[in-house]
C-alpha positions, -999 to 999 in steps of 0.1 A, spaced: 0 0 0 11 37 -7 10 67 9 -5 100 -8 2 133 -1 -21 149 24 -28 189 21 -34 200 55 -53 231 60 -68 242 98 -98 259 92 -122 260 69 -118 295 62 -83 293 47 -90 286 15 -57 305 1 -42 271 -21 -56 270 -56 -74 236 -53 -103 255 -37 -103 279 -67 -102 252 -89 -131 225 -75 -153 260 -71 -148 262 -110 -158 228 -116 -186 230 -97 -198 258 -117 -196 238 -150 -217 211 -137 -244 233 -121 -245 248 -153 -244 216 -176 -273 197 -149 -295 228 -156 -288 225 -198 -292 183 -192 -327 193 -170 -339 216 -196 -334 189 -224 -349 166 -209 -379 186 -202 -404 168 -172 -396 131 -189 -385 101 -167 -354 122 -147 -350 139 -119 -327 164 -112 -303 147 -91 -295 122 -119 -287 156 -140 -260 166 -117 -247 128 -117 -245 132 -153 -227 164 -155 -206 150 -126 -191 120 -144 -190 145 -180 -165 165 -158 -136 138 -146 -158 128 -110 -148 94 -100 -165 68 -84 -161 71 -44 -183 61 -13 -182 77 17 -189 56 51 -190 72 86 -182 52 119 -184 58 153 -148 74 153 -140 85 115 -154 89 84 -138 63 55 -141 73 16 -133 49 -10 -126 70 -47 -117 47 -78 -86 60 -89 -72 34 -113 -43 41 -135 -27 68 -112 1 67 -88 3 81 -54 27 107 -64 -3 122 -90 -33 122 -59 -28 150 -36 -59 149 -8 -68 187 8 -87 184 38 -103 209 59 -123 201 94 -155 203 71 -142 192 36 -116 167 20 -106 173 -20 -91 143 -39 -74 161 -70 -54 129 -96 -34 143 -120 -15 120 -146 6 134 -172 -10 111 -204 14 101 -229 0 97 -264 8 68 -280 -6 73 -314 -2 44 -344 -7 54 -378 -29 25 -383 -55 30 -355 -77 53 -343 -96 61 -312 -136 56 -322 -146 63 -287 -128 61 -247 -142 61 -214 -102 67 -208 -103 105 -204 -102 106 -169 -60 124 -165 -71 152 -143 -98 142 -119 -117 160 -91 -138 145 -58 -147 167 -28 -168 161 1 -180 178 28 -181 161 65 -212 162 84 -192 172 116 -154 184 119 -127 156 115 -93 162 133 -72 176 103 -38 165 119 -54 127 122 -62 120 88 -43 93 66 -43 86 27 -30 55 10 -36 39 -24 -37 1 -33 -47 -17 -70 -62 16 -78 -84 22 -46 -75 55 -28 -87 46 10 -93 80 32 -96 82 69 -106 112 86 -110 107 124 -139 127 139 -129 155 167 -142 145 199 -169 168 203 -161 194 229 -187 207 251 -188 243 265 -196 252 300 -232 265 302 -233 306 305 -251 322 327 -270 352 315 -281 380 340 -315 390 325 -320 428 339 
């Protein structure tokens, strides 16, 4: 098993590296092309979740499941082809980004021609948001036979001493 690079980033108000700027622009291109995808559709058979599903694997979203236990969340994203030195995983105490970049040679034959390829997939995006903070120092990244495995450990939730307010 390999070990990927882990971005670490405090708060969830630093949002200074360009991996933020950059998933904010994707996310833009696929609101945009699930609203083109719903209005082409019209009202027939889909709803509009399947429309950003769509748009999501149009624009290089891989496959991923995200499982919480008691003490961490675990996400699974299908990476295959790529090597640990291509992933680099931001995380936040609210969001992790997966960002797999693989310089593609192109091997081209003067006797062939692509027809079609599901094989597009050399700069690829997944982000996810937490549903409570994870401890940003406590979270590992490691890749084996293409599966990138992710575990954020939750931060013990810390509970403030009640306040006492003088009504007068």
């Amino acid at each position: 098993m390999s070990n990927v690079t882990v971005q670490r980033i405090a708060t969830t108000e630093d949002r200074a590296l360009p991996i933020f700027k950059e998933t904010e622009e994707l996310l833009r291109q696929i609101r945009e092309r699930a609203f083109s995808l719903s209005i082409a559709r019209g009202r027939r058979w889909a709803s509009p979740m399947q429309d950003w599903l769509a748009a999501e694997h149009e624009f290089c979203w891989p496959a991923a499941e995200l499982v919480e236990r008691d003490k961490d969340f675990v996400l699974s994203v299908a990476l295959p082809g790529f090597e640990p030195a291509n992933i680099v995983v931001t995380v936040t105490p609210r969001e992790l980004i997966v960002h797999a970049k693989a310089e593609a040679a192109a091997e081209s034959k003067k006797d062939e021609r692509v027809v079609w390829s599901d094989f597009r997939a050399d700069d690829v995006y997944r982000r996810i948001e937490f549903a409570r903070d994870v401890d940003v120092d406590n979270v590992s990244a490691s890749l084996k036979n293409g599966l990138l495995k992710i575990v954020a450990t939750k931060l013990e939730k810390v509970e403030k001493p009640a306040k006492t307010v003088r009504v007068t």
